[in-house]
C-alpha positions as CSV (number, residue, x, y, z in Angstrom):
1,X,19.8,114.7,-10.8
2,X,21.0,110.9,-9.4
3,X,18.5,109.4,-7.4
4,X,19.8,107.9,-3.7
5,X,20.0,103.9,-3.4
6,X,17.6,102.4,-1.0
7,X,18.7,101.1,2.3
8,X,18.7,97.2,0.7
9,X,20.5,98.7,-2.5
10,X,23.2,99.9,-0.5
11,X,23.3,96.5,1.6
12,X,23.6,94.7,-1.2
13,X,26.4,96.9,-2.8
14,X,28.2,96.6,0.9
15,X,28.0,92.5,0.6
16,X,28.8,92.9,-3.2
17,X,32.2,95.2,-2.2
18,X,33.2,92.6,0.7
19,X,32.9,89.8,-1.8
20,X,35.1,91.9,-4.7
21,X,38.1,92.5,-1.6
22,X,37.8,88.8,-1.0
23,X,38.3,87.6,-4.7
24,X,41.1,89.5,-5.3
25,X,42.9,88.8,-1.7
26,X,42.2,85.1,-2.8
27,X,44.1,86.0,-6.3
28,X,47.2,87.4,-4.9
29,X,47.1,84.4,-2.3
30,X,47.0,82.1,-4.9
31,X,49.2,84.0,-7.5
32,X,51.8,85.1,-5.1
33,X,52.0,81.5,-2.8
34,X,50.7,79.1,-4.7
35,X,47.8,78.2,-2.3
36,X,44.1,78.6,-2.0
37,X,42.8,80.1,1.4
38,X,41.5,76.4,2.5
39,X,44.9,75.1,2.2
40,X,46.7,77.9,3.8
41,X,44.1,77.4,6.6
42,X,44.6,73.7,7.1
43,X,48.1,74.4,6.4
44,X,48.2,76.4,9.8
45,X,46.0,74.5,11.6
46,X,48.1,71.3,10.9
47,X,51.1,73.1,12.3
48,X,49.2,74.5,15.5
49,X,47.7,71.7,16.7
50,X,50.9,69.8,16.0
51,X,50.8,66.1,17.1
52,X,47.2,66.1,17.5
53,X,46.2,66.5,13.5
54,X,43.7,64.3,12.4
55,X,41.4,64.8,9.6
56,X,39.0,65.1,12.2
57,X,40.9,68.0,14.3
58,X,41.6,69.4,11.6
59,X,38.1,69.6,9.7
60,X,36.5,70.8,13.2
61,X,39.5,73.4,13.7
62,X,39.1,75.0,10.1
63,X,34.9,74.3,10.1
64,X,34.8,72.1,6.9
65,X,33.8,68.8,6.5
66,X,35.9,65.4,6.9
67,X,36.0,65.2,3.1
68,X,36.7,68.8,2.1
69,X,39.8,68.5,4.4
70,X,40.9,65.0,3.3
71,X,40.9,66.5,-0.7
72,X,42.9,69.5,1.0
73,X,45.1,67.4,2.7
74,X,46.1,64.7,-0.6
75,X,46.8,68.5,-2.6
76,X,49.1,69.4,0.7
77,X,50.7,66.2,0.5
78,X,51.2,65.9,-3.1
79,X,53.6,69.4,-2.6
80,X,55.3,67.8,0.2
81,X,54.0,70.3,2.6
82,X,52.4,67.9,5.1
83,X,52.7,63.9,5.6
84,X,50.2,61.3,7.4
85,X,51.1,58.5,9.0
86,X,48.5,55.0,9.8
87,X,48.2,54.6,13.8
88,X,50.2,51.8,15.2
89,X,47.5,50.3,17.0
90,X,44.5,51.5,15.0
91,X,45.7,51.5,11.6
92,X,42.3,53.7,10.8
93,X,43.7,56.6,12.4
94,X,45.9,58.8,10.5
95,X,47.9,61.4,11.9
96,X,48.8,64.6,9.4
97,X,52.2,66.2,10.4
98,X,53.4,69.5,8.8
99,X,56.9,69.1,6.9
100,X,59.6,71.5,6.8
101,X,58.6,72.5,3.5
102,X,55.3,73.2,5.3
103,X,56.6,75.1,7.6
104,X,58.3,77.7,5.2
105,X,55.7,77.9,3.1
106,X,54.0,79.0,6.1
107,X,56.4,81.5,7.4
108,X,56.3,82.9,3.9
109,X,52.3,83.3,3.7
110,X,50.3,86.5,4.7
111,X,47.8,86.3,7.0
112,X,44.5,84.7,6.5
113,X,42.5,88.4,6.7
114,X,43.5,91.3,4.3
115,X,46.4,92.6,6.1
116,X,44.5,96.1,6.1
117,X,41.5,94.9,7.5
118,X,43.0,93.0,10.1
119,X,45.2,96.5,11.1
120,X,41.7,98.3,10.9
121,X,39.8,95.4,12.8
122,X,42.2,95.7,15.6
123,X,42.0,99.3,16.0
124,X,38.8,99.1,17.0
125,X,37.1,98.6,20.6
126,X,36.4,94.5,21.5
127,X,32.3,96.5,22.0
128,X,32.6,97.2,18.1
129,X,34.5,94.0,17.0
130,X,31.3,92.3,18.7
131,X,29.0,94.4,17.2
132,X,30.6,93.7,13.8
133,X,30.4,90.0,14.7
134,X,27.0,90.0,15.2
135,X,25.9,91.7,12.2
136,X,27.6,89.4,10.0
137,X,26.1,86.4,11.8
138,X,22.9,87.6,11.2
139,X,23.0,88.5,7.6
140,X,24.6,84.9,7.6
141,X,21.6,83.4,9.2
142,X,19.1,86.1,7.0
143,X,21.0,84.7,3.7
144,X,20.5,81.0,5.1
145,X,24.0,80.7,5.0
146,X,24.3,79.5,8.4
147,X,24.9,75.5,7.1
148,X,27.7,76.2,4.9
149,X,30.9,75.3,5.4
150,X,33.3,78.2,6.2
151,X,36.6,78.5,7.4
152,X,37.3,81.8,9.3
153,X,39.5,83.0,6.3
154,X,38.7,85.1,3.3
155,X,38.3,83.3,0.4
156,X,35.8,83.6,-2.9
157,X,34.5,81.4,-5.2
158,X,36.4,79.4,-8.1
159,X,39.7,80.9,-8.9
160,X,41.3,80.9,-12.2
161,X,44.3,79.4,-13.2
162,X,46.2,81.1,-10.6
163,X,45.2,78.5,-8.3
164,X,48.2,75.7,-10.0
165,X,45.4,73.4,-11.7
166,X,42.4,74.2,-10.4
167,X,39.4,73.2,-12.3
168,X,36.5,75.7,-11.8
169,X,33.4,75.0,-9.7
170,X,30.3,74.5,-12.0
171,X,27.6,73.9,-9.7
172,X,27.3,73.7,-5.6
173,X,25.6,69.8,-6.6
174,X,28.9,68.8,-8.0
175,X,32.2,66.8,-6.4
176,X,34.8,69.4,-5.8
177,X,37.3,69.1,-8.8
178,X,40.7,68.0,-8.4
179,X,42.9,71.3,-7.0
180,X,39.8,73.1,-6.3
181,X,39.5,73.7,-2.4
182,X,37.4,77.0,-3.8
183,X,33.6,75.3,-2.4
184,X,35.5,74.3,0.5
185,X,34.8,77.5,2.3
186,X,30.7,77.6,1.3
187,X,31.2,80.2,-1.4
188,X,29.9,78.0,-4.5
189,X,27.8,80.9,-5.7
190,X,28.9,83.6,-8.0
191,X,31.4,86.5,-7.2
192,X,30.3,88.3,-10.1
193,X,29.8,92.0,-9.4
């Protein structure tokens, strides 16, 4: 006779299945496009806000810091998928433009979300999308996760190899390793399940 998981058990199982659907959406995004789900993010941002990109606009727009999205932004410019340019006046400003390699990379790439979660999230009432909001702030704020950096895309920790040279994350104290955009998103902690 199998004995019934406490409440917190099947919490923790819940958290532990959302973070398994995130690692391997984050897989196929790398595999299958060659990017990691910070870069597809500032990717997108970059091309939405247009003429306005700045490190700035775009770190606020995708909630990581100046420096995660300046690392993001040299791997994006290595590919050729976005350019800056120095300010004519202030030649401390930099302004990041998407290229048109960008721009089909872009029109290639899935969405941010799981496509089935997003086509389940928007069956549902804006009362229940809420609700769902709320909950996951507060087991944010209960797992003291409110400080972390997190763009509002799925994305794990370190990927493998899939991600085209990324080196894996070994601790949240360290630098971000070159390719790596994986601690971007606050996630430095193990996806084991």
């Amino acid at each position: 006779m199998g004995t019934s998981l406490s409440i917190e058990d099947q919490i923790v199982a819940a958290i532990r299945r959302i973070m398994r659907a995130v690692d391997l959406h984050s897989r196929h995004l790398a595999e299958e496009h060659g990017l990691t789900g910070p870069q597809l993010a500032t990717l997108k941002a970059a091309s939405r806000l247009g003429e306005a990109s700045s490190t700035g606009a775009l770190a606020r727009a995708v909630h990581l810091s100046g420096p995660t999205v300046t690392g993001i932004l040299d791997r994006l410019a290595r590919r050729g998928l976005v350019e800056r340019a120095r300010g004519g006046q202030d030649r401390r400003s930099v302004t990041i433009t998407i290229t048109r390699r960008g721009e089909e990379v872009l029109a290639a790439a899935p969405s941010l979300l799981q496509d089935r979660f997003r086509a389940e999230l928007a069956r549902l009432e804006e009362w229940e999308q809420t609700t769902i909001l709320a909950t996951l702030q507060r087991i944010a704020a209960m797992m003291d996760a409110e400080s972390l950096d997190a763009s509002p895309l799925l994305v794990p920790g370190p990927l493998d190899a899939a991600t085209q040279g990324a080196a894996p994350v070994t601790s949240p104290a360290e630098p971000a390793c070159e390719g790596d955009d994986s601690r971007a998103v606050g996630e430095q902690t193990s996806t084991a399940t």
